[in-house]
C-alpha positions in Angstrom: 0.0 0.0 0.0 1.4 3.2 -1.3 1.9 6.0 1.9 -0.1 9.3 0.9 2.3 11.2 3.1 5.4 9.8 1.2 3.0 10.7 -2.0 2.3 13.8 -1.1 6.0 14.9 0.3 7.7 14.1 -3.0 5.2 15.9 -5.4 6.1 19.0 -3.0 9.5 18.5 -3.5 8.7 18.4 -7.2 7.0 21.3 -6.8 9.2 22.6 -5.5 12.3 22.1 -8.1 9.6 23.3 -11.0 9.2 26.4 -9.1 12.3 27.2 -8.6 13.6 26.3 -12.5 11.1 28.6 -13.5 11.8 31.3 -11.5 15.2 31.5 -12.9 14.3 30.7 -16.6 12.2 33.4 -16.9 12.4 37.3 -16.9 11.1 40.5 -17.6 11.8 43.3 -20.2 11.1 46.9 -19.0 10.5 49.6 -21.6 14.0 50.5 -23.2 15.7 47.8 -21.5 17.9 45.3 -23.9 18.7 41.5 -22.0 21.0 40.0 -23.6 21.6 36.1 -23.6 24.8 34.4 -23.4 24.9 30.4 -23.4 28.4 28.9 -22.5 30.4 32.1 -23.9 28.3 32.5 -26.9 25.7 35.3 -27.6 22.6 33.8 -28.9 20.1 36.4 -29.3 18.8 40.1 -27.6 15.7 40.2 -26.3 14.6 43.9 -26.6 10.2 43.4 -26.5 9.1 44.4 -23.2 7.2 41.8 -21.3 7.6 38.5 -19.9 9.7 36.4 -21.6 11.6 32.7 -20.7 15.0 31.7 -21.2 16.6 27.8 -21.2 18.7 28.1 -17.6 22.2 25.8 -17.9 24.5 27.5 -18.9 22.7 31.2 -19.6 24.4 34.6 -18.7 22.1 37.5 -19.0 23.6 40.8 -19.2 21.2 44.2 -18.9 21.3 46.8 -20.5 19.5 50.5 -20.7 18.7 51.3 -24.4 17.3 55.1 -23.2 18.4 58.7 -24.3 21.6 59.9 -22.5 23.2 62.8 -22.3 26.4 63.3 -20.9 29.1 66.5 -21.0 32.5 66.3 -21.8 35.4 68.1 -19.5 36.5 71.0 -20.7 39.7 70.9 -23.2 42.2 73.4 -24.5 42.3 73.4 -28.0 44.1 75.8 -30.6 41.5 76.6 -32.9 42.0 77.6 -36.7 44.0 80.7 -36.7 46.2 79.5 -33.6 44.4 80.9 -30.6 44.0 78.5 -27.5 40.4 78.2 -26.4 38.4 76.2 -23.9 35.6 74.2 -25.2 33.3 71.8 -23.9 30.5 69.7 -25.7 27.2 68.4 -25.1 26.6 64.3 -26.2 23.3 62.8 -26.6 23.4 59.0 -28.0 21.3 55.6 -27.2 22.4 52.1 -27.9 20.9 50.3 -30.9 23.2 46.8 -30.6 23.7 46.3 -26.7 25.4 42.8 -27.5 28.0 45.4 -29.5 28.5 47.5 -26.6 28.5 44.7 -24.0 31.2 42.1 -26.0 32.8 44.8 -28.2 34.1 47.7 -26.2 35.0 47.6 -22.4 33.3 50.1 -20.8 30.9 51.5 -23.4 29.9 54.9 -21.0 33.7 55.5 -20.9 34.4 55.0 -23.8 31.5 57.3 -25.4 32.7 60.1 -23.1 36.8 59.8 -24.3 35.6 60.0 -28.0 34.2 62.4 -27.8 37.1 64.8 -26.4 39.1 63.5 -29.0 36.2 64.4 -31.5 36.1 67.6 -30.2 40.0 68.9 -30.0 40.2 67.1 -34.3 37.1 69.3 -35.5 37.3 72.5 -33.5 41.0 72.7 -34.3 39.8 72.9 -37.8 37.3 76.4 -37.6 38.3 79.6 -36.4 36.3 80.5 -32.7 35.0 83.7 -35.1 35.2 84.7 -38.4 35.2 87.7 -40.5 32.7 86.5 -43.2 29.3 86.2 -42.2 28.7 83.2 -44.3 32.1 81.8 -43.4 31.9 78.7 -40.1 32.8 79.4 -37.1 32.8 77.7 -33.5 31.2 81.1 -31.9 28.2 81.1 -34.6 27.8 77.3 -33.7 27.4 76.7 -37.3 25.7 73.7 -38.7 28.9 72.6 -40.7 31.1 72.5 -37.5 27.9 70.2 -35.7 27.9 68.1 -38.7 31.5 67.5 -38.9 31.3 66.5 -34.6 28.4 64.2 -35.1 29.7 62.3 -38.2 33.2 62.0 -36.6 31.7 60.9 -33.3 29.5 58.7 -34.7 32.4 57.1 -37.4 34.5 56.8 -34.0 32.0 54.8 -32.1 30.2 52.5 -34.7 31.7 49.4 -33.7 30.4 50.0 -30.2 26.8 49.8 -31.3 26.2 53.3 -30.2 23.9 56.0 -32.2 25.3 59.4 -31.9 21.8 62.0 -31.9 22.9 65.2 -31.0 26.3 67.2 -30.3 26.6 70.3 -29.6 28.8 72.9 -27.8 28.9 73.8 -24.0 31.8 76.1 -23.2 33.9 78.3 -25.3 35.9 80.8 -24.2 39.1 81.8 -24.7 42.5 80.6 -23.0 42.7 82.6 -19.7 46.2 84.0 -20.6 45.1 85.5 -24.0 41.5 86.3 -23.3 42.3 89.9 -22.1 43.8 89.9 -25.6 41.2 89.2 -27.0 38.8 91.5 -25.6 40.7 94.4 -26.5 40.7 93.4 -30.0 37.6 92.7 -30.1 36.5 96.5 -28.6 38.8 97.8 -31.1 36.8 96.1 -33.8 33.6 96.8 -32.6 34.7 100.7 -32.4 35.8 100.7 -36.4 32.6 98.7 -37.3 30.9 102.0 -35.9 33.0 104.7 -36.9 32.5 102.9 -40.5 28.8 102.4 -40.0 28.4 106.3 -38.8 30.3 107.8 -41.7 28.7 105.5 -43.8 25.4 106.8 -42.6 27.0 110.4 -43.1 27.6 110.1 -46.6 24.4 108.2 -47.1 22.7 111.8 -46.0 24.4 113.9 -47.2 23.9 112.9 -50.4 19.9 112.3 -49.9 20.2 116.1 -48.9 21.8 117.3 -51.6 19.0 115.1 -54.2 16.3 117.2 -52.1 17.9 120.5 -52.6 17.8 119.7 -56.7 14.0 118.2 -56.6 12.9 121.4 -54.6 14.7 123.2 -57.5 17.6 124.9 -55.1 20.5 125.2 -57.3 24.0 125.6 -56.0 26.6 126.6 -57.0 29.5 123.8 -57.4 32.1 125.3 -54.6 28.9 126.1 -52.7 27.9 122.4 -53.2 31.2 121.5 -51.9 30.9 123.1 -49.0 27.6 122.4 -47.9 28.5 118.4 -48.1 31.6 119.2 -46.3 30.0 120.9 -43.5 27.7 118.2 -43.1 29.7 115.3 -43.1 31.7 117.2 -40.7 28.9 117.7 -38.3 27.2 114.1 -38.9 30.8 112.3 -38.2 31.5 114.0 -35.3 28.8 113.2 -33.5 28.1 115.9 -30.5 31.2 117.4 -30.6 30.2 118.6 -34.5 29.7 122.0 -33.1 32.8 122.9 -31.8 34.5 120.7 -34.5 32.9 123.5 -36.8 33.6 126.4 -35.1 37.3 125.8 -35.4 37.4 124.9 -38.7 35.2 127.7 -39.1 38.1 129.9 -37.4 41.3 128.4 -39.0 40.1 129.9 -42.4 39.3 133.2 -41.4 42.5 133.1 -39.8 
């Protein structure tokens, strides 16, 4: 005669055993989450669909991985720009991993190594554009201009292919220039900024004079060619000279009846 108890206390233990195998052949996928599978040292497949999902136990490693947006910002790095002046610049990375078994096996370390190549990335392409240029349609690292974020994405991205990583966005953080030249630098840039208005404002004088002058001959006021002369003299004189036109006149007006 067969002993229920006996019965009983080995289907538990059976039980028991099936629980337990399929607790640990089966697993979960959260949103943006790859899992990939490993059976005795050889990747076999990702599993990327979230849900519930089962997975033969002897001889599986599962390895994790977060497929989200991230963003991370590189140090800030010297660099000597286009026309030799050091600057400090810092970028702004945005990528997302699109082959997790890439940057699991691949690369060691694929957060690091994301963050290094991009500061190498960034000293090779901003060492090839000026920090400002001249030409309004000409790049430059000041203007942020799309050819400069072109050339950092594509190099990045060229740079970490083989790690299964999707450059999206790059763009830059700091720039400044070097502390020992930026006083330098801020001088020439006042003196620039006065000649661009000195050239503006006599550009502006001439420009109103000679609308003057077209008024005087529509309202039918003719002058006299010396008188002409003198007339567009005086006010160019008086329109470049700002407030001080007055008493730039009066002593020119002086010196000739000197």
């Amino acid at each position: 005669m067969v002993d229920l108890g006996s019965v009983l206390g080995l289907g538990a233990v059976v039980l028991f055993f099936v629980f337990i195998a399929f607790a640990i052949s089966t697993f979960i996928v959260h949103p943006r989450e790859a899992h990939v599978l490993i059976y005795w040292g050889k990747v076999t497949r990702t599993v990327t669909e979230p849900g519930f999902n089962f997975a033969f136990p002897i001889g599986l490693s599962r390895r994790v991985v977060s497929t989200r947006d991230v963003a991370i910002a590189t140090p800030v790095s010297t660099v000597v720009e286009a026309h030799g002046n050091p600057i400090q610049v810092s970028a702004v990375v945005v990528y997302r991993l699109v082959d997790a078994a890439k940057a699991l096996i691949d690369v060691q370390g694929y957060q690091a190594f994301v963050a290094t190549q991009a500061s190498s990335v960034l000293k090779m392409v901003c060492s090839r554009f000026p920090y400002e240029s001249q030409q309004p349609e000409a790049p430059s690292l000041k203007k942020e201009s799309p050819e400069i974020l072109t050339a950092l994405t594509e190099q990045l991205q060229q740079q970490v292919a083989n790690g299964g990583i999707r450059i999206l966005l790059v763009r830059l953080n700091d720039l400044t220039y070097a502390p020992e030249i930026a006083q330098s630098m801020l001088l020439r840039q006042q003196a620039q900024a006065m000649v661009d208005a000195r050239r503006t404002l006599v550009e502006g004088a001439v420009a109103t004079v000679k609308d003057g002058l077209d008024r005087l001959d529509a309202a039918g006021v003719r002058l006299s060619p010396p008188a002409r002369a003198k007339l567009a003299y005086n006010l160019t004189l008086l329109l470049c000279a700002g407030e001080r036109g007055e008493q730039h006149s009066t002593v020119v007006t002086r010196e000739r009846r000197a």
